[in-house]
Legacy VTK file of the C-alpha trace (Angstrom):
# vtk DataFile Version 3.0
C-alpha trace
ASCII
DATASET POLYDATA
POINTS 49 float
-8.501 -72.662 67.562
-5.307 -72.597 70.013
-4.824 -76.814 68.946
-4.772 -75.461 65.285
-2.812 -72.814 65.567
0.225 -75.127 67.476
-0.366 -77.637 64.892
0.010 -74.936 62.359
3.386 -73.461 64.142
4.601 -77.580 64.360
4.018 -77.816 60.651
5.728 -75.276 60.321
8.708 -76.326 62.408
9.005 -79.329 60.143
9.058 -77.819 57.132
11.771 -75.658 58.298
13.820 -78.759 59.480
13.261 -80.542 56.350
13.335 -77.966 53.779
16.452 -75.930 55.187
18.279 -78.581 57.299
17.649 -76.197 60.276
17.819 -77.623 64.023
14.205 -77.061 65.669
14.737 -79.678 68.729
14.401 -76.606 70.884
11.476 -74.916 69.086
9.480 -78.354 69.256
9.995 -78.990 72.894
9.053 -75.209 73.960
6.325 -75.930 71.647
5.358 -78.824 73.528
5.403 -77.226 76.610
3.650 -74.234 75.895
0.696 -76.528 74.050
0.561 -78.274 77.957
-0.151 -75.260 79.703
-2.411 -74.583 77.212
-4.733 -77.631 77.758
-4.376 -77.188 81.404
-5.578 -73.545 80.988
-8.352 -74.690 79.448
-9.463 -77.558 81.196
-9.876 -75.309 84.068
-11.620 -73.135 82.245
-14.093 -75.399 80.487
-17.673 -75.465 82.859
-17.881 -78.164 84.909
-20.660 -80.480 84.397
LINES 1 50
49 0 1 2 3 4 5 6 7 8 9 10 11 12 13 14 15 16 17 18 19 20 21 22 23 24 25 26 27 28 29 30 31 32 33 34 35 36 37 38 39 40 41 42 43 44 45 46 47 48
């Protein structure tokens, strides 16, 4: 659900960028970096087998 919903949000971003000529560099990297902390969340989560 979390992958889709960053997907969604990057989609998004895009759309803004090519729609409206707006500047989402920023928005795309945080993006990116919040989407890594995410998998590392839960990768340590996930049961170990």
């Amino acid at each position: 659900m979390a992958y889709g919903s960053a997907l969604e949000l990057e989609t998004q971003l895009f759309l803004c960028k090519d729609l409206y000529g707006i500047d989402v560099k920023e928005a795309l990297l945080v993006l990116n970096e919040v989407t890594k902390m995410l998998r590392a969340i839960i990768f340590k989560l996930e049961p170990s087998n």
